[in-house]
N, C-alpha and C positions, 0 to 999 in steps of 0.2 A: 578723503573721498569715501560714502558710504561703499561697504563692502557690494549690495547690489550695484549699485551706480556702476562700481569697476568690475563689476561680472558683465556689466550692458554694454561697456565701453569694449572688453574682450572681446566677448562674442560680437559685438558689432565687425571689430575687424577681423574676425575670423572670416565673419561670413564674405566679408569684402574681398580675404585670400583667396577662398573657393571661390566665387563669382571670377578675380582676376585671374586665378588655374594659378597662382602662385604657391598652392600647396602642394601641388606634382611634383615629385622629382625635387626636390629645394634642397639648399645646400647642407651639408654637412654641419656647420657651423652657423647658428642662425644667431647673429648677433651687431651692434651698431659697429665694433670696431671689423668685423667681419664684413659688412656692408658696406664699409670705408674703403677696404681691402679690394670690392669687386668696383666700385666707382672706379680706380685707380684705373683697371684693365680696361675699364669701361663697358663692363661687362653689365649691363642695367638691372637684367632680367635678376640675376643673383644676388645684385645689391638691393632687389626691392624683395625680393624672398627675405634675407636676412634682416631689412630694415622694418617689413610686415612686424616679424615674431618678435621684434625686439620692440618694434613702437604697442603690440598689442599686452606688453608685459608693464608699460608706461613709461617708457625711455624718451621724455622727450626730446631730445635729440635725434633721435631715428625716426617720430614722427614728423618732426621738420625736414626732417630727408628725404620721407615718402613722400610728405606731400610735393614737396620740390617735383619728385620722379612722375609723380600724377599731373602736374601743372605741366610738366613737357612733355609727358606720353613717352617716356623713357622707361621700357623695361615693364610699362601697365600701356593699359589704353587710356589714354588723354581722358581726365575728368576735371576740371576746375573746380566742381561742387565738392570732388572729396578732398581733394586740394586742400582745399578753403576751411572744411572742417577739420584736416590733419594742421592746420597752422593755427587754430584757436584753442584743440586739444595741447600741441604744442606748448602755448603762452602761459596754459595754467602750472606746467612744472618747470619754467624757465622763467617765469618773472620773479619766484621766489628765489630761485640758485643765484640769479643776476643780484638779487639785493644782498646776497653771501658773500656775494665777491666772485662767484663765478667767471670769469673770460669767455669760457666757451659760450655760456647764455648772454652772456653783454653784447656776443658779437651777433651771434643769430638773432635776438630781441632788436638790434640797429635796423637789421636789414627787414623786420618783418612792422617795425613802428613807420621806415622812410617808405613803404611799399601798400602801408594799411591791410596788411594782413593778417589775420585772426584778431587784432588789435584796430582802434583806431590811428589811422594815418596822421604823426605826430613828429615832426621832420626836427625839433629840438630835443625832443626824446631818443632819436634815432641817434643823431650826432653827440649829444649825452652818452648814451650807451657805447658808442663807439670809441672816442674817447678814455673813458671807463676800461673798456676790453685793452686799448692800445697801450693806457698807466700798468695793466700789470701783463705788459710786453707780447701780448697777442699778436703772433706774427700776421693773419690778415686783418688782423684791426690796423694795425701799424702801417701795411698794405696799402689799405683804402683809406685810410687818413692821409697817406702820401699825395695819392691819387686826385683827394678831393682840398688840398695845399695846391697841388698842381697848375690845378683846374677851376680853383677858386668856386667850386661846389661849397655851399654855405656858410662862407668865410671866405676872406680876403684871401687872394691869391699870393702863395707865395713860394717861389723855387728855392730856396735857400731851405725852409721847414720841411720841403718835400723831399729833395737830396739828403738830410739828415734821417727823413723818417723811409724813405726807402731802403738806406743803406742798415737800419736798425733793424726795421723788417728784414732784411737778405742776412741780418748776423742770427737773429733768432727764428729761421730756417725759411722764410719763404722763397718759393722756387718760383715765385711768377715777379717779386721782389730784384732778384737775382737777372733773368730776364728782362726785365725794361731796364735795370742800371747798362746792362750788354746796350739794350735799343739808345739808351742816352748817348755811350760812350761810340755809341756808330755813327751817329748824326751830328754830334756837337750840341745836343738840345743837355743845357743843366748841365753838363762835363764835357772836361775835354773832347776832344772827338778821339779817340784810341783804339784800332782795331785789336791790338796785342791786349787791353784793357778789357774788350769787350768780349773777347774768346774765353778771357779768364773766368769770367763771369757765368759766362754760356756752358764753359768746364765745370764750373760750382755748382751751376743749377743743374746739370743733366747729372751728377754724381748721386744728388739728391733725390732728384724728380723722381713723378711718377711717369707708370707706360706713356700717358698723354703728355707729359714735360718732352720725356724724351723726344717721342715723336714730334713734336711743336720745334726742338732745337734742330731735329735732322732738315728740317723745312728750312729756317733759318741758316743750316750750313751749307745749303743745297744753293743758295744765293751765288750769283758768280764772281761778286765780292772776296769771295774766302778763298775762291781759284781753288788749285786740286787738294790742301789741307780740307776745305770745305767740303769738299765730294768726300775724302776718304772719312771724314767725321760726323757725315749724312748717314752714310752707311753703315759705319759701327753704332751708331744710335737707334737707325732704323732695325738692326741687328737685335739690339738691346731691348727694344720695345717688345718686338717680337717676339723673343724667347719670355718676355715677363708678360705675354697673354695678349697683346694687341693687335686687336682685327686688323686696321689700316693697316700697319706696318706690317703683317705677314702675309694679306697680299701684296703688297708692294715689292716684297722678297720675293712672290711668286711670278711677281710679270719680269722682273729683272733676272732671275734664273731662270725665264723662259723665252725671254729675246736678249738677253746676255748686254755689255754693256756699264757703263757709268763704275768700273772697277770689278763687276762681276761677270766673270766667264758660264756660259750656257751649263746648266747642268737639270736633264727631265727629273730626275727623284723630286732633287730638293724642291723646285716648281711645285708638283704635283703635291708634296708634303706640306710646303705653305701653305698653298693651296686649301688642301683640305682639310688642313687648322683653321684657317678663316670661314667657310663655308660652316664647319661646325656651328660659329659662332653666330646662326639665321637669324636667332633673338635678338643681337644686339644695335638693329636698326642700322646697319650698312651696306645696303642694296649694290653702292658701289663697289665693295669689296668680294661680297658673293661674283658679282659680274664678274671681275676680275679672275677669282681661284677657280670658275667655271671655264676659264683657258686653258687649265694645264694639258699640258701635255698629252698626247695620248704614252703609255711605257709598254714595254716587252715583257714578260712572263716574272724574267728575275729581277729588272727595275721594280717592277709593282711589289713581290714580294717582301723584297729590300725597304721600300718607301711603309708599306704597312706594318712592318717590323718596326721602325722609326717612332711610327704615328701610334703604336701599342705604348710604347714606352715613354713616349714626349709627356712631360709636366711644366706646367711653367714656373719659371723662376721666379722668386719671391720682389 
């Protein structure tokens, strides 16, 4: 790319930062695996600060991220237009990595040929590329190859290719992989039907997961299937999330330490302290959760104290 070109292409998203106020206050770390990092919490607003500075350096990877964040109005204000142009900017440094042998570009170039984005809409191409990603063991190539074995999505259906390519996918780390073999082994669809089989699985993924895993499995244990194992395993997950930066989950600790219940005893600090760990989190597009930590408690003089000495020192876990 000419040196101007990639001075118009910077400065284009620069100015797109300041227009979005993404350049206020921005993380500490402005970078794709950093941006990866804030997806996890679900934290938007940080992940498109860091996916900005890293897509304007020409990571394309980070700009198929943003645009992703643009096309949902996750963490920016919903634009399709700029979307549309982060997914074409995209293609130009991912079609050549994809022809390297790249994974990571085979996988992202599937989803943006079967979608016609930045590219022409090419559904042989898509499934090509996918493929591609899945031969050199791309855990959500492998994923959505299961998926679409499953479901007989462009190809012949079939559960026998799907059970092998889901369980390849959950050995080469995928945690949503991990999770439907759990939903198979509970229903009887594609495996035994096995509840002891299916917790094992739910164990493997939530060890892995991210905040949003976790929290998806305490949901899942929260079922009245799992009986009181379930409740106490909803709660140490929803635990889990919480302390690793998720909004839902740290209201959810707040309204349960504030009407007490489902394994937890009444306690105003900890409420209040949830609380307003979530409520911090006003960027991250959960009206419900603000609701929520906007309950706590009213405290006493040395509760409050107590609870803001907590909330000086609270970090979240990694």
């Amino acid at each position: 790319m000419p040196t101007r070109t990639k001075h118009t292409v910077i400065a284009s998203l620069a100015a797109l930062l300041l227009v979005s106020g993404l350049l206020v206050s921005g993380p500490a770390v402005a970078s794709y695996e950093a941006g990866k990092k804030y997806l996890e919490r679900a934290d938007y607003r940080g992940a498109a600060i860091s996916f900005s500075a890293a897509a304007a350096r020409g990571d394309a990877r980070a700009q198929f991220e943003l645009a992703k964040l643009f096309e949902a109005g996750k963490g920016v204000r919903k634009d399709r237009t700029r979307a549309l142009s982060l997914y074409r900017r995209a293609t130009v440094g991912l079609i050549p990595a994809a022809r390297r042998g790249h994974a990571d570009a085979q996988f992202i170039l599937s989803g943006l040929y079967r979608n016609g984005l930045g590219v022409k809409r090419d559904r042989v191409q898509a499934l090509r590329m996918l493929r591609a990603a899945a031969d050199y063991g791309h855990p959500k190539a492998l994923y959505q190859l299961a998926i679409y074995n499953e479901w007989g999505v462009d190809m012949p259906r079939s559960d026998a290719a799907a059970r092998m390519l889901y369980r390849k996918a959950a050995d080469k780390g995928s945690v949503k992989a991990r999770i439907m073999l759990a939903a198979r082994h509970m229903t009887g669809t594609g495996e035994r039907r096995d509840q002891s089989q299916a917790i094992e699985y739910l164990e493997w993924a939530a060890r892995d997961g991210t905040p949003d895993d976790q929290w998806a499995i305490a949901g899942w244990y929260g079922k009245k299937v799992f009986g009181a194992f379930g409740q106490k395993a909803a709660l140490r997950l929803t635990r889990k999330a919480a302390q690793r930066g998720h909004v839902a989950a740290q209201a959810r600790l707040s309204k349960l330490y504030r009407v007490g219940g489902k394994g937890v005893e009444r306690n105003a600090v900890r409420a209040y302290v949830w609380g307003r760990l979530a409520e911090r989190r006003r960027n991250a597009g959960k009206p419900y959760a603000l609701a929520a930590a906007r309950r706590a408690p009213s405290l006493t003089p040395d509760q409050r104290a107590s609870a803001e000495a907590w909330l000086r020192k609270w970090q979240p876990e990694p």
